[in-house]
C-alpha positions as CSV (number, residue, x, y, z in Angstrom):
1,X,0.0,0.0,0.0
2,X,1.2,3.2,-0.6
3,X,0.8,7.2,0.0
4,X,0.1,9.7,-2.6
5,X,1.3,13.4,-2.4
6,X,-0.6,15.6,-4.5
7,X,1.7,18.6,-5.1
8,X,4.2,17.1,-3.8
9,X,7.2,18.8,-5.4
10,X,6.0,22.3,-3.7
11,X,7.3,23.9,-0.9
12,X,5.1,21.9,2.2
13,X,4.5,18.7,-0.4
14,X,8.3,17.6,-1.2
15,X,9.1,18.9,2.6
16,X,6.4,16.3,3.9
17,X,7.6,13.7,1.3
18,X,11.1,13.4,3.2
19,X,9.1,13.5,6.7
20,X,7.5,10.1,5.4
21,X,10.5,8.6,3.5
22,X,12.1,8.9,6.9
23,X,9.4,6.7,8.3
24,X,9.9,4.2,5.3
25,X,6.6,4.6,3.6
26,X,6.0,3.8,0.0
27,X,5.5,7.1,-1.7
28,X,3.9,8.6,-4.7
29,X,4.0,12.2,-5.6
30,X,2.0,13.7,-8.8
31,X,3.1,17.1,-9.9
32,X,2.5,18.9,-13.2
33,X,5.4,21.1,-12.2
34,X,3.0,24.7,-12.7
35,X,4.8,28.1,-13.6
36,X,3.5,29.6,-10.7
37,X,7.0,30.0,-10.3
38,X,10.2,28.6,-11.3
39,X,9.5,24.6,-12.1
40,X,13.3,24.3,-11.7
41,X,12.8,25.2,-8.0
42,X,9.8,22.1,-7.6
43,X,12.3,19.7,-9.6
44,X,15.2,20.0,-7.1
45,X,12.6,20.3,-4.1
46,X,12.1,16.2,-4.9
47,X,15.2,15.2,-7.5
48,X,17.3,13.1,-4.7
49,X,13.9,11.7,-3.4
50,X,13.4,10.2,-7.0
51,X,16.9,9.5,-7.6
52,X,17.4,7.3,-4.2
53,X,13.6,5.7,-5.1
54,X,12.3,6.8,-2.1
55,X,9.8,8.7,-4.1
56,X,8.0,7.3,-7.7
57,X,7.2,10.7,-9.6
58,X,4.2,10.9,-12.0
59,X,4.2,14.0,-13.9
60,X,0.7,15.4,-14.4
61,X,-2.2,17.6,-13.8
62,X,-4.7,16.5,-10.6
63,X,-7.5,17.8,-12.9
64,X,-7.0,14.9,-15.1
65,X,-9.3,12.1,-13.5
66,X,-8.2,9.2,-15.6
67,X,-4.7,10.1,-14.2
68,X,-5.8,10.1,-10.8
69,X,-7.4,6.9,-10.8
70,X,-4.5,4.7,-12.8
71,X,-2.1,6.7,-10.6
72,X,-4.3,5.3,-7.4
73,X,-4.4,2.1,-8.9
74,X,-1.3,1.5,-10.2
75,X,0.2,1.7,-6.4
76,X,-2.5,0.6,-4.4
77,X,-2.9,3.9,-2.9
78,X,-4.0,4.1,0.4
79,X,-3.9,7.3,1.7
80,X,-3.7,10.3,-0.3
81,X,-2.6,13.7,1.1
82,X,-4.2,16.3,-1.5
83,X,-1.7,19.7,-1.5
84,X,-2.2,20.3,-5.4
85,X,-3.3,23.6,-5.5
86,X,-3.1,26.8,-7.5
87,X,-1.5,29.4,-4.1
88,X,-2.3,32.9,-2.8
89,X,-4.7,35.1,-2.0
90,X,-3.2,38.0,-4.1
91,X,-2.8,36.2,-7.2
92,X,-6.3,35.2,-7.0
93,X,-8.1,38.3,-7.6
94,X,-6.3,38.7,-10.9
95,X,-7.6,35.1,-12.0
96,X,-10.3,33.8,-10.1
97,X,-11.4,31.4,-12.9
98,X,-8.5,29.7,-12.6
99,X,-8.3,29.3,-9.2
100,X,-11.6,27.9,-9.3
101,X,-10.9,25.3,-11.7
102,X,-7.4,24.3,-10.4
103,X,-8.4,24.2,-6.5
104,X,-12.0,23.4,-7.0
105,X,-12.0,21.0,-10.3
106,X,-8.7,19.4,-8.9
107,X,-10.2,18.1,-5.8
108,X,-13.5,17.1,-6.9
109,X,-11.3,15.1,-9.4
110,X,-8.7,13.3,-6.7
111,X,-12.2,12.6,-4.7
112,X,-13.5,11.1,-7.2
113,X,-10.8,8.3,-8.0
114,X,-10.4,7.8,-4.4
115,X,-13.9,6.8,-4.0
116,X,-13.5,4.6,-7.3
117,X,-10.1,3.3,-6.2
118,X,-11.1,2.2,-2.2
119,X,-8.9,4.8,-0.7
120,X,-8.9,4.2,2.8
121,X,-8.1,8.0,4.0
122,X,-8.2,11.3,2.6
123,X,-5.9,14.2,4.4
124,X,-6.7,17.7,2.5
125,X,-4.4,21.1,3.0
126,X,-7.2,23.5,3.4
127,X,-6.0,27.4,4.8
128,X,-6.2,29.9,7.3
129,X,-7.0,32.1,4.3
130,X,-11.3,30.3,5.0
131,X,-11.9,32.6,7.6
132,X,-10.8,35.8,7.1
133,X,-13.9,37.9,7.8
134,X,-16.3,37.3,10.6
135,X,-14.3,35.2,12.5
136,X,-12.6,36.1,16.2
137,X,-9.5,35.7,17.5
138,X,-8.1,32.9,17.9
139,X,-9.9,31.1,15.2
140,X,-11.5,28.1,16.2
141,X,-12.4,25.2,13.7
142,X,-16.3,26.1,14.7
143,X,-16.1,29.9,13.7
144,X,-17.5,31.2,10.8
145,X,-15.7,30.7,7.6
146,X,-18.4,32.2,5.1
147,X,-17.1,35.5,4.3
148,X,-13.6,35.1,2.4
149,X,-11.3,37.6,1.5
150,X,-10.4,36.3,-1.8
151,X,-11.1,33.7,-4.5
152,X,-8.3,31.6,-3.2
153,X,-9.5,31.7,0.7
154,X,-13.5,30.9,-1.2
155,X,-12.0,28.0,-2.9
156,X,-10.2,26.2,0.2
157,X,-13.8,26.9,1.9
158,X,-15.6,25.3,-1.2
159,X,-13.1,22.5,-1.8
160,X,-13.4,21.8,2.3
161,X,-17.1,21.5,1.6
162,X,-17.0,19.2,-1.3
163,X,-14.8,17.0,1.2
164,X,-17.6,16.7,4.0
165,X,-20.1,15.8,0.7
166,X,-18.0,12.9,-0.2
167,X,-17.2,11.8,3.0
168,X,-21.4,11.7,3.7
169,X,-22.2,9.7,0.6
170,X,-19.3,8.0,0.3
171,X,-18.2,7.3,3.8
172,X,-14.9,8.6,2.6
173,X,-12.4,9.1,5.7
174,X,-11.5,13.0,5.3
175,X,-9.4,15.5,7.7
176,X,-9.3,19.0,6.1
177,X,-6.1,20.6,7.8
178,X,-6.2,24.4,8.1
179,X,-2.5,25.4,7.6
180,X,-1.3,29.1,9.0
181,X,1.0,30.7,7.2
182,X,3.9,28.3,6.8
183,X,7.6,28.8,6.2
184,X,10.8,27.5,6.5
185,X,13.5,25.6,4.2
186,X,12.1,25.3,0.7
187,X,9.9,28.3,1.0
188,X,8.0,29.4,-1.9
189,X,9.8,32.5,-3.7
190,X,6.7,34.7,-3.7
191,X,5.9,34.3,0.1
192,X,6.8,36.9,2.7
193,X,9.8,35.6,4.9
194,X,11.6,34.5,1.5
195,X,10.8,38.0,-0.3
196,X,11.7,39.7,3.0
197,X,14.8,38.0,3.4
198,X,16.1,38.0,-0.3
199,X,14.8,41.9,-0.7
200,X,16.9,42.9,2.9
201,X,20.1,40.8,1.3
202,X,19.9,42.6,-2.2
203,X,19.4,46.2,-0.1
204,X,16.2,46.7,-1.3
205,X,13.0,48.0,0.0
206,X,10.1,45.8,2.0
207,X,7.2,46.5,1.0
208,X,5.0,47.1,3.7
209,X,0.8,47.3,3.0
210,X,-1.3,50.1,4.9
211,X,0.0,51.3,8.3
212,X,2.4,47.6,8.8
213,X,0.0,46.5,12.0
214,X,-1.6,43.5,10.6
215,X,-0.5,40.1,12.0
216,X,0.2,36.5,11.0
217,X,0.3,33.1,12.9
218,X,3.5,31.8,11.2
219,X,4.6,28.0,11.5
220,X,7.6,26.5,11.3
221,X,7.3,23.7,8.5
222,X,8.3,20.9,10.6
223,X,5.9,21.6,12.9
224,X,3.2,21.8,10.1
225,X,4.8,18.6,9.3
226,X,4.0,17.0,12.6
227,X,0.1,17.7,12.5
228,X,-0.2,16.1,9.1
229,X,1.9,12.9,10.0
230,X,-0.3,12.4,12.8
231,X,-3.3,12.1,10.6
232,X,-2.2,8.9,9.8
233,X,-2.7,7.5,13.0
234,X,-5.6,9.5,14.3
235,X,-9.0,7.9,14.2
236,X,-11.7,10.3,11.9
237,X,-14.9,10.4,10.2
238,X,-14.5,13.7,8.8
239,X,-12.8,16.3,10.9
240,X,-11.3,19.8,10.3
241,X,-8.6,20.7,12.4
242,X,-6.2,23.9,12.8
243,X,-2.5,23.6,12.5
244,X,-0.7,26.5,13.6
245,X,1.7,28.1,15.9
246,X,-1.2,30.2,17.6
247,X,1.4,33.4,18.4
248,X,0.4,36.2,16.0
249,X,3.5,38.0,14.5
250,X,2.7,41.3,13.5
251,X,4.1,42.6,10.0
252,X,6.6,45.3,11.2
253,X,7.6,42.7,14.5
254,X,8.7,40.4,11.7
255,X,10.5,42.6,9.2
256,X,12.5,43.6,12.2
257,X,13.4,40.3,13.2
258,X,14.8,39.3,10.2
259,X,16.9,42.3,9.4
260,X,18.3,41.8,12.8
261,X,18.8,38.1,12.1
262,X,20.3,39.5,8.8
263,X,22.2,42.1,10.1
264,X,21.1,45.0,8.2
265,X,19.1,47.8,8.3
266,X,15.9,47.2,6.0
267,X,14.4,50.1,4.0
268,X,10.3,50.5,4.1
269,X,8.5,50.8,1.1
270,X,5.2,51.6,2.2
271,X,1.9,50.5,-0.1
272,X,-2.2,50.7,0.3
273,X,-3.7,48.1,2.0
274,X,-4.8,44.6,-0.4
275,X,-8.2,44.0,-0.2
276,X,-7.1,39.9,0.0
277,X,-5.2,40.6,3.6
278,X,-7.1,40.2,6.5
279,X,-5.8,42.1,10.0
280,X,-4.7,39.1,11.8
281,X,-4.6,35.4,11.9
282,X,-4.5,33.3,14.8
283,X,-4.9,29.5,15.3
284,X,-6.6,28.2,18.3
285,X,-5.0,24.7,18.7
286,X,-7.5,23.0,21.2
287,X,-8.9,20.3,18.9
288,X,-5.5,19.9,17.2
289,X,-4.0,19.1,20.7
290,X,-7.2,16.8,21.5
291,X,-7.7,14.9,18.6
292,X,-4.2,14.6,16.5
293,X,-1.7,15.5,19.9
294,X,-0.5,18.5,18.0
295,X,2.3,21.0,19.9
296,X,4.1,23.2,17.9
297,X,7.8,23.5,19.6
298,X,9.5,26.1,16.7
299,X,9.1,29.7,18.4
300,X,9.1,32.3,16.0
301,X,13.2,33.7,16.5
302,X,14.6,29.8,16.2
303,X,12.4,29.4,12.8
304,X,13.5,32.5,11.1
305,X,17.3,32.0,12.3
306,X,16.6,28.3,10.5
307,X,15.5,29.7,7.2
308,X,18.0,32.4,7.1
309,X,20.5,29.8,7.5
310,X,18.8,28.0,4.8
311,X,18.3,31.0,2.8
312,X,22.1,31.9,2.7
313,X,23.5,28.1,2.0
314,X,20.6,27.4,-0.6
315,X,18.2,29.4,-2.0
316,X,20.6,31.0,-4.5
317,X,21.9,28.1,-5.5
């Protein structure tokens, strides 16, 4: 039997990949290797994985169903952790179509061959991005998550949705894992600690939307890591859990603690607010603790002095 990473060649996917080579799982990752940005990035994220064997690599799009379902039965998938996603709250205003069709079409299409295929569980990276409006601090799993901020936060909502329907007709085991604001090695190019950090290094300016005060919950990847890993041994009908660091960071607090990490002096560019940002995220852990045993032990300072570290040995490479 074996377990399927959708996306896997992506920041959190190829990073989760090693996590469960290091437990000796048999592993499958299907990537169509997107130019959301560079593909050459995605193809080194996984190339010793696939060169070791660790790792079988099927090149393709999620949104192709017949793929799904050979892929699925090809390797007697299992479990399937579905990460394949178009990214970003920004971007998504500028092409909400797309979004819809990547995010939305893509799951309804991985559901679909895991019913046909017998898959045993279903693990989906939903986002933090769901709740956005309406919902107080710290978000709990039960708050409202109606009133997105952008196409991309509506789509993780919708895609969340179309989970719970399969798992009621279908009996389908799902957990929908709401991921805050995740960073570490491997970090997507267009994400803030990486643009912070390679910005502050070149000597240019950060930008910096409206008046700098909103906050996020950032998470160190591994600890991300440990929340999904233990869906494999938690017990679930369909759930929907948080996985964050539940410390809010605000945007100016941040800045400043990477220049310092740097050692530099950053420059400000200030910008209007983006209608896609909402004020402040924050994860209440309480069901994540209860249900999956989920800590997070990365605080904030020891993250961003491990992706600096990164940032300096790799990233440019």
């Amino acid at each position: 039997m074996a377990i399927l990473v959708t996306g896997g060649a992506g920041f959190i996917g190829s990073n989760l990949l090693r996590r469960l080579a290091g437990r000796g799982e048999n592993l499958v990752c299907l990537d169509n290797f997107d130019d959301f940005y560079d593909p050459a990035r995605k193809r080194k994220n996984i190339q010793s994985l696939v060169a070791s064997g660790e790792v079988t690599l099927r090149e393709g799009d999620v949104r192709d169903a017949g793929l799904c379902l050979s892929i699925l039965e090809d390797h007697s998938v299992s479990v399937i952790y579905h990460l394949a996603a178009r990214p970003g709250p920004r971007p998504s205003i500028q092409n909400a179509p797309l979004y819809q069709d990547v995010n939305c079409g893509g799951t309804v299409s991985i559901l679909e061959a895991a019913v046909k295929a017998g898959v045993e569980r279903f693990i989906f990276a939903s986002s933090s991005s769901v709740y956005a409006g309406g919902a107080q601090v710290p978000f709990r799993e039960d708050s409202p998550a109606d009133r997105p901020f952008s196409p991309y936060g509506a789509t993780k909502r919708a895609c969340e949705l179309l989970c719970y329907a399969y798992h009621h007709v279908h009996g389908l085991p799902v957990v929908c894992t709401r991921l805050f604001s995740v960073y570490g090695p491997g970090l997507r190019p267009d994400l803030a600690v990486y643009k912070f950090t390679d910005l502050m290094l070149q000597g240019k300016p950060v930008p910096v939307y409206g008046d700098g005060g909103s906050g996020r919950d950032y998470t160190y990847v591994s600890d991300i890591l440990d929340g999904l890993v233990a869906c494999l041994d938690a017990g679930f009908g369909y759930e929907i859990v948080n996985l964050g660091n539940s410390h809010t960071v605000g945007l100016l607090e941040m800045i400043d603690l990477i220049a310092r990490t740097l050692g530099v002096e950053p420059a400000l560019e200030h910008l209007p607010p983006n209608p896609a940002d909402p004020p402040v995220t924050c994860a209440d852990l309480s069901k994540a603790s209860r249900v999956l045993g989920f800590q997070p032990k990365v605080s904030i300072q020891e993250g961003i002095a491990r992706f600096v570290e990164w940032f300096k040995a790799e990233a440019r490479s």
